[in-house]
KEKE-3310 file (N, C-alpha, C; in steps of 0.2 Angstrom, whole numbers, plus 5000, padded with zeros to 4 digits):
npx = (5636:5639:5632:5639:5641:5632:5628:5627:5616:5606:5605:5597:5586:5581:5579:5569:5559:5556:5552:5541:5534:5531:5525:5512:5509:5506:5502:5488:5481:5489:5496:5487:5483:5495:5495:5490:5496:5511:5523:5536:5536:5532:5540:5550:5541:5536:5548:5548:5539:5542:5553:5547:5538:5545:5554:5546:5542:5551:5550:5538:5545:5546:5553:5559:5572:5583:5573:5572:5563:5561:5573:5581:5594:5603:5602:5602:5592:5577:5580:5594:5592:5588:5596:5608:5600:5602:5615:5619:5611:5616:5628:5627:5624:5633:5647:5639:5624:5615:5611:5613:5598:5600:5605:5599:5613:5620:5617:5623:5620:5616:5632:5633:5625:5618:5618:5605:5600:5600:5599:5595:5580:5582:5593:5590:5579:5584:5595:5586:5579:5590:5595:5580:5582:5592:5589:5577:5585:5580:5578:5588:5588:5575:5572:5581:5575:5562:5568:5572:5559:5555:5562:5555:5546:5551:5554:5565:5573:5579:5570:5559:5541:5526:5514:5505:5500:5496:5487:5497:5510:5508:5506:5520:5527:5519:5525:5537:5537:5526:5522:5535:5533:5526:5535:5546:5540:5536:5543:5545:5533:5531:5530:5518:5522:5536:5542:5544:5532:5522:5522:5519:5504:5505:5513:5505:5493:5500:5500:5486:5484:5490:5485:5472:5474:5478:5467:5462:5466:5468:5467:5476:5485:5485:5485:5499:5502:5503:5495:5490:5480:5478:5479:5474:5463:5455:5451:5443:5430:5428:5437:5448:5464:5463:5447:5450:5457:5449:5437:5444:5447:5431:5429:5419:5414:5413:5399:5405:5418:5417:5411:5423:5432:5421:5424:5438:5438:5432:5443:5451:5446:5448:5462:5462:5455:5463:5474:5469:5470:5483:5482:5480:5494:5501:5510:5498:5497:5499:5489:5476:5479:5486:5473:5465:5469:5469:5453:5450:5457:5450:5439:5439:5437:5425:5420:5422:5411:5401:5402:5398:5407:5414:5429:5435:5432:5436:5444:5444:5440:5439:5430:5436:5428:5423:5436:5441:5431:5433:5446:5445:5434:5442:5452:5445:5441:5452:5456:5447:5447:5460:5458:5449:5457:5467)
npy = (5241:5258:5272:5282:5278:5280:5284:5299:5301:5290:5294:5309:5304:5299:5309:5316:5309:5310:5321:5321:5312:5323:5332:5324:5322:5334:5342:5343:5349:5356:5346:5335:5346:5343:5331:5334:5338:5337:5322:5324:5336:5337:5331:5342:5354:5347:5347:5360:5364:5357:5362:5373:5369:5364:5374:5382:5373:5371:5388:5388:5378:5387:5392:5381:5375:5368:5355:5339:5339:5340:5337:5348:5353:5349:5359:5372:5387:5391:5402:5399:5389:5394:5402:5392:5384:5391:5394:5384:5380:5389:5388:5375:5377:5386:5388:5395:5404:5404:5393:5382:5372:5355:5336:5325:5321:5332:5341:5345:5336:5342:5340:5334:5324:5307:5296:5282:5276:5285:5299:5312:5321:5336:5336:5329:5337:5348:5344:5342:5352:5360:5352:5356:5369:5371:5365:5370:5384:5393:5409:5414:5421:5423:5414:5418:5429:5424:5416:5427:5434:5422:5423:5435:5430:5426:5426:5439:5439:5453:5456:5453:5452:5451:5457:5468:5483:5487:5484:5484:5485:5470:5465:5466:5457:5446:5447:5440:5430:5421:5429:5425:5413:5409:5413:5408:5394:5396:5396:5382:5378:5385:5396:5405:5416:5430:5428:5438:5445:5436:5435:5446:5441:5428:5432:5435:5429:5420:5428:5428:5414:5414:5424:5418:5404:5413:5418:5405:5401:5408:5404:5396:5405:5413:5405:5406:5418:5427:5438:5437:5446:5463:5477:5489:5486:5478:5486:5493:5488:5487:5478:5473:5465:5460:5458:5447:5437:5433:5428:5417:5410:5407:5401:5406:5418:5434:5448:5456:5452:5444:5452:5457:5447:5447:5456:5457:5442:5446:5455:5444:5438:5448:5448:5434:5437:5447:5439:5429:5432:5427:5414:5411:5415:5404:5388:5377:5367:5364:5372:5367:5361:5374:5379:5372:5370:5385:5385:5376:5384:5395:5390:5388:5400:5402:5391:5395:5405:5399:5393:5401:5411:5402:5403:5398:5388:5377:5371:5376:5367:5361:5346:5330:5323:5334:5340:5329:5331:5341:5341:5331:5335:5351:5340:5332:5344:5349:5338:5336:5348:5348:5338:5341:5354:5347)
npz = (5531:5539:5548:5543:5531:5522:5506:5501:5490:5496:5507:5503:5498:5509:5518:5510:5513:5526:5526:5519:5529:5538:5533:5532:5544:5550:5541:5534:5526:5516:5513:5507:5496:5488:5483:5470:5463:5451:5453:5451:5459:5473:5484:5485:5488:5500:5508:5508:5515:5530:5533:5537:5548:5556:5562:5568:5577:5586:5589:5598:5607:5618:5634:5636:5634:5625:5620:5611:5602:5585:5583:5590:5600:5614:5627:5621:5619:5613:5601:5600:5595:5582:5576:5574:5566:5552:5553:5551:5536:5528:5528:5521:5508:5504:5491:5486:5487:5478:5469:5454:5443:5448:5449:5462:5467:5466:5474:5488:5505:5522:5531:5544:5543:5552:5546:5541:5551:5561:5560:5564:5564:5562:5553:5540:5539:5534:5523:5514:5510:5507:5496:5486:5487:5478:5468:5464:5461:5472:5478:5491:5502:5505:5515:5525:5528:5532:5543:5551:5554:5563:5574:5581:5589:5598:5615:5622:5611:5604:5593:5596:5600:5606:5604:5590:5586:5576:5558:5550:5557:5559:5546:5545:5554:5544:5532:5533:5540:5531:5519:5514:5512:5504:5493:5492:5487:5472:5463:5464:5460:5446:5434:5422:5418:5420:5437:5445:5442:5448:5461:5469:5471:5478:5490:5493:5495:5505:5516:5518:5522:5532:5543:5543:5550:5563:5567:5568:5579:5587:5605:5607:5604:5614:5626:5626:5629:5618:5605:5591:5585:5575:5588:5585:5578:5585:5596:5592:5592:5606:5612:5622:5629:5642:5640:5630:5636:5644:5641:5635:5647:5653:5640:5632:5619:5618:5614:5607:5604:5594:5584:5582:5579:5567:5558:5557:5548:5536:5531:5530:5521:5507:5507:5502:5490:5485:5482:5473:5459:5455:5453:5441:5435:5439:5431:5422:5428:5441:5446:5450:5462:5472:5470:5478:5490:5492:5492:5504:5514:5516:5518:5533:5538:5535:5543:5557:5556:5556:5570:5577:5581:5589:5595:5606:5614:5605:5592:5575:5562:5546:5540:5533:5524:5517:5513:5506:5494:5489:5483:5476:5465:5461:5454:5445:5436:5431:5425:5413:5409:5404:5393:5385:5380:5374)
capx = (5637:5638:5629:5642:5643:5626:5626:5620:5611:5600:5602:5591:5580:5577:5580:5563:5553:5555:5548:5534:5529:5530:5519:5506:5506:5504:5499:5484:5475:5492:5499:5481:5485:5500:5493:5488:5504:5516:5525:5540:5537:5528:5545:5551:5534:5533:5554:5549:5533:5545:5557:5544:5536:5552:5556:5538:5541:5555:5548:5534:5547:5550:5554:5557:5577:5585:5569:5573:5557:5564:5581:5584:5599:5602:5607:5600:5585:5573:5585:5601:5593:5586:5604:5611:5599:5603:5621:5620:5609:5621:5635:5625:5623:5640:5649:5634:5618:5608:5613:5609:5596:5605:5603:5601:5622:5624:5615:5626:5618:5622:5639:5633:5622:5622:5615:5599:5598:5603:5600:5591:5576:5584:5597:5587:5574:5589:5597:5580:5578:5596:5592:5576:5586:5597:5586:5574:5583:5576:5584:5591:5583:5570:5574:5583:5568:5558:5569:5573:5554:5552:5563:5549:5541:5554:5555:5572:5577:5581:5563:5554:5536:5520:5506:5504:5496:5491:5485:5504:5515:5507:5511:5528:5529:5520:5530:5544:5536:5520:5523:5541:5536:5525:5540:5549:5536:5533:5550:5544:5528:5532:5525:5519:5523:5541:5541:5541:5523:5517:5525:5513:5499:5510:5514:5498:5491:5504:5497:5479:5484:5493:5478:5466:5480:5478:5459:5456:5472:5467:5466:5482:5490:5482:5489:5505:5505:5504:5488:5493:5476:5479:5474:5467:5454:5451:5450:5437:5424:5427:5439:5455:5467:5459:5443:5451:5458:5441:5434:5448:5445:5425:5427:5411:5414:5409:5398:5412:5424:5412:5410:5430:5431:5420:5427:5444:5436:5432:5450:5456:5444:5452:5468:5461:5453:5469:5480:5467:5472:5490:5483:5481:5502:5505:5509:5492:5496:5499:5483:5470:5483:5484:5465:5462:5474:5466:5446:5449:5460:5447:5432:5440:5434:5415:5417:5423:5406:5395:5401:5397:5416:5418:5436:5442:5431:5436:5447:5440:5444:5436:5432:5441:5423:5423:5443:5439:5428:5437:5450:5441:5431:5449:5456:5441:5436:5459:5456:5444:5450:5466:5456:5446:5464:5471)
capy = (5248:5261:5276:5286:5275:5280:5286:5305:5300:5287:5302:5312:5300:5298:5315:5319:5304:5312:5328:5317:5312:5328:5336:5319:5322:5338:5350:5338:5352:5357:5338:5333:5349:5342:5325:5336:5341:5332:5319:5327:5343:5335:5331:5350:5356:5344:5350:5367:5362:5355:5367:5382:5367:5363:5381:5386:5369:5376:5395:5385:5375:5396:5390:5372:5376:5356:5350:5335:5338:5343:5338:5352:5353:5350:5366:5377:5389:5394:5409:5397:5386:5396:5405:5386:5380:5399:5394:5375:5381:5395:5384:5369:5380:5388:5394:5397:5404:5405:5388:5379:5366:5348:5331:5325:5321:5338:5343:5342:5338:5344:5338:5334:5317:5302:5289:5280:5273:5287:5305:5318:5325:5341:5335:5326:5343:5352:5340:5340:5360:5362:5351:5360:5376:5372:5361:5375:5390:5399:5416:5408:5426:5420:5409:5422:5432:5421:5418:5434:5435:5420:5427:5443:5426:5422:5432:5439:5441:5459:5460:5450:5456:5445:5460:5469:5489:5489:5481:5486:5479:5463:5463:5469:5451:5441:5447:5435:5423:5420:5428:5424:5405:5409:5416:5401:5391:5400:5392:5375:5377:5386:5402:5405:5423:5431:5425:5443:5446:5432:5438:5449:5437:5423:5434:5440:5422:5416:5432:5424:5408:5416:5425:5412:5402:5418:5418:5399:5398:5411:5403:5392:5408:5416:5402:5407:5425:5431:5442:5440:5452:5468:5481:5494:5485:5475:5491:5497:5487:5487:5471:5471:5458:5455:5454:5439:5431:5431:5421:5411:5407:5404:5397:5410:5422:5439:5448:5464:5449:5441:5456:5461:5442:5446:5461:5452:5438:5452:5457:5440:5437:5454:5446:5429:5441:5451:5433:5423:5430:5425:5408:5410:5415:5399:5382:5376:5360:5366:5375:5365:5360:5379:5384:5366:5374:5390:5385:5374:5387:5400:5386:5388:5405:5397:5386:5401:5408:5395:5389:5406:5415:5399:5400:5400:5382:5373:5372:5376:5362:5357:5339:5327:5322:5341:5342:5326:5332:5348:5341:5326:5342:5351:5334:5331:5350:5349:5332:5338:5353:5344:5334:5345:5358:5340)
capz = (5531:5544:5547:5540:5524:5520:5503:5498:5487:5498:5513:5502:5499:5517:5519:5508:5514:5534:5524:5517:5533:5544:5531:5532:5550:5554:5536:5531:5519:5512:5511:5501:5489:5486:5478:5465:5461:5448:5457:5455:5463:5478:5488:5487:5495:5506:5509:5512:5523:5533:5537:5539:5551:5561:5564:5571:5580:5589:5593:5600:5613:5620:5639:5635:5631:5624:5621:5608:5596:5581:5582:5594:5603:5623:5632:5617:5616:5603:5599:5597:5588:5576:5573:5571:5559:5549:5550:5544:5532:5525:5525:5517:5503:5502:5490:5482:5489:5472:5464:5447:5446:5446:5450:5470:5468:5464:5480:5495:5509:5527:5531:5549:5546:5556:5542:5541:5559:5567:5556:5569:5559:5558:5548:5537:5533:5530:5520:5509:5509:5503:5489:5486:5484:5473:5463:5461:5460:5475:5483:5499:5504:5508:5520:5531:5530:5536:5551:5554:5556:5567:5579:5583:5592:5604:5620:5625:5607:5602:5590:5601:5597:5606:5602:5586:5588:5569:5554:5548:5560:5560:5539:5544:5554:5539:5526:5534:5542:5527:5512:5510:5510:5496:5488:5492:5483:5468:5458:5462:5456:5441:5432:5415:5420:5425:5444:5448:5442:5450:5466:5474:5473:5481:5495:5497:5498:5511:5522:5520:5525:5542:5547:5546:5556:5569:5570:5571:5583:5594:5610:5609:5605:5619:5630:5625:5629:5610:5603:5583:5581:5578:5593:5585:5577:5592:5601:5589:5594:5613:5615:5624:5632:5646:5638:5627:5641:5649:5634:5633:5652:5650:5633:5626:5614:5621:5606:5606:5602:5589:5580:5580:5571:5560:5555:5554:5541:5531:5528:5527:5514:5504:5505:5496:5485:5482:5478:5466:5451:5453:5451:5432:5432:5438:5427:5423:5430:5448:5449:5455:5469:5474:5472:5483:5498:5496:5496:5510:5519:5518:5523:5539:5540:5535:5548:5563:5555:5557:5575:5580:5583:5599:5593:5614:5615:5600:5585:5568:5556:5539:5541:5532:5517:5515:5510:5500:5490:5486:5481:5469:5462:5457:5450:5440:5432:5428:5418:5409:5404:5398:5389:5380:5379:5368)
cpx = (5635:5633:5633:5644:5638:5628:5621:5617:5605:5601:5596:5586:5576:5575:5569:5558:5552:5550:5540:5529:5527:5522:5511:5506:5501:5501:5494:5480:5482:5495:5492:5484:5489:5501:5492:5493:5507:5520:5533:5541:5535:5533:5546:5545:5533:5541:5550:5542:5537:5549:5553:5542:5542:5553:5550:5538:5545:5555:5544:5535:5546:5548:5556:5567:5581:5581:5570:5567:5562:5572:5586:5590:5599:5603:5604:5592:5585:5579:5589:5600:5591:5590:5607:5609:5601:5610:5622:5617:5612:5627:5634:5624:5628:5644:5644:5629:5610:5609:5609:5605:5602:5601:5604:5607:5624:5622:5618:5622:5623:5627:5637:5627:5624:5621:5607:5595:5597:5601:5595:5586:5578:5589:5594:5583:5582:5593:5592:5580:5584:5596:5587:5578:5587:5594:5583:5577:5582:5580:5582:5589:5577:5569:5579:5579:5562:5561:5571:5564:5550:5554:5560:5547:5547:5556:5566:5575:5576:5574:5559:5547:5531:5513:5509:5499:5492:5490:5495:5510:5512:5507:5517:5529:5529:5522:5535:5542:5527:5521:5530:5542:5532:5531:5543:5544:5536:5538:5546:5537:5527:5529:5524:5521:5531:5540:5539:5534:5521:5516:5520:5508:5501:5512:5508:5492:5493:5500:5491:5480:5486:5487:5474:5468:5478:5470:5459:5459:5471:5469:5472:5486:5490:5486:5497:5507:5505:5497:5492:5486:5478:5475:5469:5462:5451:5447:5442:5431:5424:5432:5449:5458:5465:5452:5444:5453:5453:5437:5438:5446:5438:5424:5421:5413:5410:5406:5404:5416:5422:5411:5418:5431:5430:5423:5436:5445:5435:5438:5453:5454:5446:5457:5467:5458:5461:5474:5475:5470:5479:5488:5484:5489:5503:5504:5502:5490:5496:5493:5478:5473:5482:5476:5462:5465:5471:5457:5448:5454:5454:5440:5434:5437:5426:5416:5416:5417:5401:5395:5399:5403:5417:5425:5438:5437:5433:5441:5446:5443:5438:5436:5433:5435:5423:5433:5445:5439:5431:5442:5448:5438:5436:5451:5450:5441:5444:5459:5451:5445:5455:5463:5452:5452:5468:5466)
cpy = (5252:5267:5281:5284:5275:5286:5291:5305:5298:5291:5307:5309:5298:5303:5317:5314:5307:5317:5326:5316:5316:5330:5334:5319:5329:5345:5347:5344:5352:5350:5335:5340:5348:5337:5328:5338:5335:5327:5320:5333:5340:5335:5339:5354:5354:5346:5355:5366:5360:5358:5371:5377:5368:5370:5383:5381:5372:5384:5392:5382:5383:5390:5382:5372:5366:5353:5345:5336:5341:5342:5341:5349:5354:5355:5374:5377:5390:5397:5406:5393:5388:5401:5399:5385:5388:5398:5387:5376:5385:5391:5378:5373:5385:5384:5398:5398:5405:5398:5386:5373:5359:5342:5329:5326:5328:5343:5343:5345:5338:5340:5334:5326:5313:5296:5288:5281:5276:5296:5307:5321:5331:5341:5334:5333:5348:5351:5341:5348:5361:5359:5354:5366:5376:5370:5366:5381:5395:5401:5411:5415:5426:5417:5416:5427:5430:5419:5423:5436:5429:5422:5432:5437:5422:5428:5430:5441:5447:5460:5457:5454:5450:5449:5464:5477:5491:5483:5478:5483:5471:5461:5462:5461:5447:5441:5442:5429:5419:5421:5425:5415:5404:5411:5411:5395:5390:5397:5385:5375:5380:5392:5401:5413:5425:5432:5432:5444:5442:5433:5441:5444:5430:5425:5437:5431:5418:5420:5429:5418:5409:5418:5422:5409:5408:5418:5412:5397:5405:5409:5400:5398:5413:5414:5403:5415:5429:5432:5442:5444:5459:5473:5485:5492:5481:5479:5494:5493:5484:5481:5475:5466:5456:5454:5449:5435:5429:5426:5417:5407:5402:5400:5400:5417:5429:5441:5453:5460:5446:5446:5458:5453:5443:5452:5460:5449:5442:5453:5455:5440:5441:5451:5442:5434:5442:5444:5429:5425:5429:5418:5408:5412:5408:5392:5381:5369:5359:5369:5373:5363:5366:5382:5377:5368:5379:5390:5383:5378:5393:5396:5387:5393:5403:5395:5390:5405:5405:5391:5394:5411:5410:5397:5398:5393:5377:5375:5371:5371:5361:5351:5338:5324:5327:5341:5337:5328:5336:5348:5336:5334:5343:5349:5334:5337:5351:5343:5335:5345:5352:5341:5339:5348:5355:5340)
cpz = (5537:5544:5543:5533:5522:5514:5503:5496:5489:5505:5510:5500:5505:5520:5517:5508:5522:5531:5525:5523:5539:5538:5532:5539:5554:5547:5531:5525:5513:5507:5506:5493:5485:5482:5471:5460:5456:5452:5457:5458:5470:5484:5489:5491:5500:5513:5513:5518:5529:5537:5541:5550:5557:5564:5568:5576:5588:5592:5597:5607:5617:5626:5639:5634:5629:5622:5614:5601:5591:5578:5585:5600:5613:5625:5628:5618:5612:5598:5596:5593:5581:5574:5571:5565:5554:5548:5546:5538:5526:5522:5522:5508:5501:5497:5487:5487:5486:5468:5460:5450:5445:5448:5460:5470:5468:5470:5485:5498:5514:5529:5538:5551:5549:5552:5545:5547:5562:5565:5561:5563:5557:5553:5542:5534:5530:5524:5513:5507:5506:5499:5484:5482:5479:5468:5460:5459:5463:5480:5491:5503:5510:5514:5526:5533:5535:5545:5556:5557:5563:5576:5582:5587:5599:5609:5622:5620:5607:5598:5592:5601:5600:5606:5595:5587:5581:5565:5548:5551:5559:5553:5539:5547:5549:5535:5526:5536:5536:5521:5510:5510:5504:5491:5487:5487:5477:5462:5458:5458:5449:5439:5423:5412:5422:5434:5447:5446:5445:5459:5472:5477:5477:5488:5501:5501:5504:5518:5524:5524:5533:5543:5549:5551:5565:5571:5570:5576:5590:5601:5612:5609:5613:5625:5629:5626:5621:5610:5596:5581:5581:5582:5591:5581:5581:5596:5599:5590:5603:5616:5617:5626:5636:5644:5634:5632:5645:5645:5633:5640:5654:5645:5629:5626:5614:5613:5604:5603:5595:5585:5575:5575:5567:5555:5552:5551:5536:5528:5527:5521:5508:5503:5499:5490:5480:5475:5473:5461:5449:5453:5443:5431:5433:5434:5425:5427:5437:5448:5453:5462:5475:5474:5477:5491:5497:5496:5501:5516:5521:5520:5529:5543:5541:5541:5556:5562:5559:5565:5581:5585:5589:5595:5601:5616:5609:5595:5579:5563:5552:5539:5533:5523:5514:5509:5503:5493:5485:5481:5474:5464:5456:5451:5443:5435:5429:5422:5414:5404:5400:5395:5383:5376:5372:5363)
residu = (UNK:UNK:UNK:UNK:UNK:UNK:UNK:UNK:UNK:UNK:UNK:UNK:UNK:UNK:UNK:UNK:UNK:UNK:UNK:UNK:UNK:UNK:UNK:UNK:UNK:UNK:UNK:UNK:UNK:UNK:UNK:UNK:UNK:UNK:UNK:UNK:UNK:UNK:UNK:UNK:UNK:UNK:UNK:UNK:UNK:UNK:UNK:UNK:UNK:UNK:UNK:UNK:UNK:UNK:UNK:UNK:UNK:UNK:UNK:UNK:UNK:UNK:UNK:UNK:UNK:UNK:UNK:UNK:UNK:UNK:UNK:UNK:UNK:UNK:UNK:UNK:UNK:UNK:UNK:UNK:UNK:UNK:UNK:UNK:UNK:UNK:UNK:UNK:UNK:UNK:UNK:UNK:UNK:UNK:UNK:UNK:UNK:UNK:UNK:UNK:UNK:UNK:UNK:UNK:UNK:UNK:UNK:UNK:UNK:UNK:UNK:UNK:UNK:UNK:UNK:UNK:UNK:UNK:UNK:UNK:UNK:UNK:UNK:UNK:UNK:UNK:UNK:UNK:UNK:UNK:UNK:UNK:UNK:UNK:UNK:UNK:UNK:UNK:UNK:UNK:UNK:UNK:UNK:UNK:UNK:UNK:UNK:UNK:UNK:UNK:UNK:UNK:UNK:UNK:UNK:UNK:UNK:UNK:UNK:UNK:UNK:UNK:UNK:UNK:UNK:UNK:UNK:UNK:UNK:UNK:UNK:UNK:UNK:UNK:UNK:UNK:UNK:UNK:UNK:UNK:UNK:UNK:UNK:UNK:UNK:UNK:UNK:UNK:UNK:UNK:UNK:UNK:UNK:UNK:UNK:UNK:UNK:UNK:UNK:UNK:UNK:UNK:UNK:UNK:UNK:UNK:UNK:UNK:UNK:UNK:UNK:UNK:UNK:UNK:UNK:UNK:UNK:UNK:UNK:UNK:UNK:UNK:UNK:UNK:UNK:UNK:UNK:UNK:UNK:UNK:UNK:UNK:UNK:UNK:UNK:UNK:UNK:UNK:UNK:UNK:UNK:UNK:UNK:UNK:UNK:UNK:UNK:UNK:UNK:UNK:UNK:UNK:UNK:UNK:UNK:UNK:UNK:UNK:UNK:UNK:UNK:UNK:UNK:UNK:UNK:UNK:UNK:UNK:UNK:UNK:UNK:UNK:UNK:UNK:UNK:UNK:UNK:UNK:UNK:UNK:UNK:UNK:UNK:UNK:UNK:UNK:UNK:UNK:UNK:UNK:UNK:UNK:UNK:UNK:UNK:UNK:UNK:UNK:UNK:UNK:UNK:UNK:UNK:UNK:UNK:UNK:UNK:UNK:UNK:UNK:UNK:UNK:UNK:UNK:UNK:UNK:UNK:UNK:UNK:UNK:UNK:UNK:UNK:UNK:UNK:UNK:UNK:UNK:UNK:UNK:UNK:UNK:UNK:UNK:UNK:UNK:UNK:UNK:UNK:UNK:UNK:UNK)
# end
C-alpha cells in the first residue's frame, strides 16, 4: 500500500496520535490534566492543543518565512500560512461548518494527505481538528476568531499589534486568541448547564491561563519585540519599555518592575476567581481534569512570587513532583466522591 492508499480511517488514527504527541511534548500541565479525562475525550483535547499549538508555532517563526516546523510551507510567511491553514480548514469542513457528531468515516479528513510515511504534521492536526469539529459540534467560529486574533502577532499584517495601552485591548486580543479556545473546549468536555451559561466562565479561564503565559513568558516575549503587559498599569508604577529591556538585559528584576507584577498576579488571580464556578457546570467527570490545569496554572504565579519577580533570568515552571501530586490528589478526592455518589 502506498501513501495514498492509506485508509481514512487509519489517517485519523495517525492523525490523533501526532496530536498526542505534540501535546506530550510541549503542554506537559495540560497533557497531564488530560489523563484525567475519559479516554475518549482525551484525542479531541489533545486535537485542539494541537492546532492552537501549530498556529502560535508558526506566528512564532515572524522572519523565518518556509521555515519547515510545523509543516510550514517554503516561500510562505506567518501571514500566508495562517490564511492557508483558515482555507484548508474551511474547506475540510465544507459544506457544513456546524456538523453532527459521527463516527471517524464520517469525518473527512484534509483532502491533501500524503499517508503514514509521508503526511506533514500540518495535515495530520488538521485532519484531527476537523474530526474534533464535527465529532463535537463546535462553532467553526471559533477557530476564525482565534486566527483572526493571532494575526495581531505578526508584523506586516493590517492588525498587527506588539504593545497593548490598556487592560482592554489586550482582552480584545485574548478573546481570540484564549477565550475562544475555552469555547472550543467546552463541547468536548461537556456541561450539565446550556453551553451558553457555562461560557463566560470558560472564557474567563482561557484569559487566565494567557496571562500567566505573559508574565512567566516575559522575557522570550521581550526578545521578540512584544510587551503583552498592559502600559498603563506598567506606567503606574514607573516602568516602561526600556526599563524592561534593561532587566531583560541584566536579568534583575527592578523593584518598580516587581511591583507592576505583583499588581498584575493580582488581576490574574481575579480572573481564576471569575472562571472557578463554571467548573461546577461542567460534566462531573471532567472536573477534576479542569481544576488540575487550573491549580497548576495558577502555581505558576506562586512560583513568580517566590523567586522574587526574576522572570528576565529564568522561566517559572511547577516541577514535575508538584504537578504529580496535584493531579493524584484530584484523581483520588473524584473516586471517592463517585464512590460515595453510588
Amino acid at each position: 500500500m502506498n501513501d495514498d492508499d492509506l485508509p481514512a480511517e487509519a489517517l485519523l488514527a495517525l492523525a490523533y496520535r501526532e496530536c498526542r504527541q505534540i501535546a506530550a511534548t510541549h503542554g506537559r500541565t495540560y497533557f497531564l490534566a488530560t489523563r484525567l479525562l475519559s479516554a475518549e475525550r482525551r484525542p479531541a483535547v489533545h486535537a485542539l492543543y494541537a492546532f492552537a499549538r501549530m498556529v502560535d508555532d508558526i506566528v512564532d517563526r515572524t522572519g523565518q518565512p518556509g521555515a519547515a516546523d510545523g509543516g510550514g510551507t517554503p516561500g510562505r510567511g506567518p501571514a500566508e500560512e495562517l490564511d492557508l491553514i483558515e482555507r484548508e480548514l474551511r474547506g475540510a469542513l465544507e459544506p457544513r461548518t456546524h456538523a453532527t457528531t459521527g463516527s471517524p468515516r464520517a469525518a473527512n479528513p484534509v483532502s491533501t494527505h500524503t499517508g503514514e510515511a509521508g503526511a506533514p504534521p500540518r495535515t495530520l492536526i488538521l485532519a484531527a481538528v476537523t474530526d474534533t469539529i464535527r465529532r463535537y459540534d463546535i462553532a467553526a467560529q471559533h477557530f476564525w476568531t482565534f486566527l483572526d486574533s493571532m494575526r495581531m502577532d505578526v508584523p506586516g499584517a493590517p492588525v498587527f499589534r506588539n504593545r497593548y495601552a490598556t487592560m482592554a485591548e489586550l482582552h480584545e486580543y485574548m478573546r481570540g486568541s484564549a477565550a475562544a479556545i475555552g469555547l472550543q473546549l467546552l463541547p468536548v468536555l461537556g456541561t450539565v448547564a446550556p453551553v451558553s451559561e457555562a461560557e463566560p466562565a470558560a472564557a474567563a479561564l482561557g484569559e487566565a491561563f494567557q496571562l500567566t503565559n505573559f508574565l512567566r513568558d516575559v522575557a522570550e516575549d521581550l526578545d521578540r519585540d512584544r510587551i503583552y503587559l498592559p502600559a498603563d498599569a506598567l506606567a503606574a508604577f514607573g516602568v516602561d519599555d526600556d526599563l524592561l529591556f534593561e532587566c531583560r538585559r541584566t536579568g534583575r528584576t527592578d523593584p518598580r518592575v516587581r511591583r507592576a507584577l505583583a499588581h498584575l498576579i493580582a488581576v490574574n488571580r481575579g480572573l481564576y476567581r471569575r472562571a472557578e464556578p463554571g467548573i461546577a457546570l461542567l460534566e462531573p467527570r471532567v472536573r477534576p481534569a479542569i481544576r488540575t490545569a487550573t491549580t497548576l496554572y495558577a502555581d505558576i504565579l506562586r512560583h513568580i512570587e517566590r523567586s522574587d519577580y526574576a522572570v528576565f533570568d529564568h522561566r517559572a515552571v511547577v516541577p514535575r513532583h508538584h504537578r504529580l501530586r496535584v493531579a493524584a490528589i484530584e484523581f483520588t478526592t473524584a473516586t471517592l466522591r463517585d464512590g460515595f455518589q453510588r
